[in-house]
N, C-alpha and C positions, 0 to 999 in steps of 0.2 A: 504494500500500500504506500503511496507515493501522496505526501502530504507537503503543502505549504505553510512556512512559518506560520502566516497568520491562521490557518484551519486548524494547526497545531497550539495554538494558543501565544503564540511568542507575536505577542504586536507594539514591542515596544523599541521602532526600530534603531535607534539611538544606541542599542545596542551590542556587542560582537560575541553571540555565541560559538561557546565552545561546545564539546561532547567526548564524552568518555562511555567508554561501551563494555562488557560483563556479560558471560552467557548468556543470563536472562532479562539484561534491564540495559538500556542507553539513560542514561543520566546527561542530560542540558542544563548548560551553567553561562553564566556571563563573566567574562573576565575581572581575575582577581577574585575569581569563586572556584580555584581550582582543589585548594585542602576541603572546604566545604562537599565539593561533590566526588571527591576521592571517600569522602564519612560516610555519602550517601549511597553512594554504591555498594561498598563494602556493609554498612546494615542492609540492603537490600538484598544482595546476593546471600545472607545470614540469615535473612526472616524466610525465604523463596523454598529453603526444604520444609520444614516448620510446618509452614502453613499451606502448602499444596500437599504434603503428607497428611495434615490433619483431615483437608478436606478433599484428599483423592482428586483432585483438579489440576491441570495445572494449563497456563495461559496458553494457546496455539502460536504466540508472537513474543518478540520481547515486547517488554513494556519500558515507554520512555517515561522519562522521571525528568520534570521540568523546575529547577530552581530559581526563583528569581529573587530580589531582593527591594524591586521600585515601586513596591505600594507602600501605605501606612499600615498595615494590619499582619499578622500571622495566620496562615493557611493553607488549608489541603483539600485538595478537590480532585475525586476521579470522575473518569472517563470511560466507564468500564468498555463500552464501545469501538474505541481508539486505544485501547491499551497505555490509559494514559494517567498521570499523575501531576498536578501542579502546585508546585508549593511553595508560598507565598511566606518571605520571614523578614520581620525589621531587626533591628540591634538584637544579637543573638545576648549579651549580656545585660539585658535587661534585668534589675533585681530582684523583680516580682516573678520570675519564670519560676521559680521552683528548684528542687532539686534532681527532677528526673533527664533525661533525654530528650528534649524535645524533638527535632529529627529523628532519632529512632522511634521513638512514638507514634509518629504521623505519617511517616513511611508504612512503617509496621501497620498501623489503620488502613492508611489507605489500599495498600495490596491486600490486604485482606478483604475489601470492598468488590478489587475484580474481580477475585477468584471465587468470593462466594457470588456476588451477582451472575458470574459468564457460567458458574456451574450450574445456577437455579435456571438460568434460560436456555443451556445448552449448548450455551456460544460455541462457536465453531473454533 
């Protein structure tokens, strides 16, 4: 499947992404996000036995994993459809975050969104 930035979500053209790729997941990053999506791939490639073993599924595609950093807000949103993942983070050391993982967290959620939605429909 042959997708354009903006169909893919990346509409912010200001800026120069990059991409890093892993059996199962392509991670998109925008420069000077290159340790950030080395984190995210590596929890991604971590969580992908886990939870395709728990739920006997696993995705027919990689799944792209989109990082960006130019909103106000923290967020994750799939795409079960597109095999897709965006997620959205301001100042990672904010001092109200907590003490868990954020990124792994929301990673971890949202693959877990594909694989259970594309198994309840059957997705190809």
């Amino acid at each position: 499947m042959l997708l354009s930035r903006p169909a893919l979500g990346w509409n912010h053209s200001e800026i120069k992404w990059k991409s890093v790729e892993t059996e199962h997941f392509i991670v998109h990053y925008n420069e000077g996000a290159a340790d950030c999506a080395a984190d995210a791939a590596r929890i991604a490639e971590q969580s992908y036995g886990p939870i395709t073993r728990f739920y006997n599924y696993e995705p027919s595609r990689k799944v792209h994993i989109i990082l960006s950093d130019k909103e106000d807000v923290s967020s994750g949103e799939t795409y079960f459809y597109l095999d897709k993942i965006e997620i959205t983070a301001t100042y990672m050391d904010f001092i109200f975050r907590g003490s868990t993982n954020w990124l792994e967290n929301v990673i971890t959620h949202e693959f877990t969104h594909i694989v259970t939605i594309q198994k309840a429909m059957k997705y190809p």
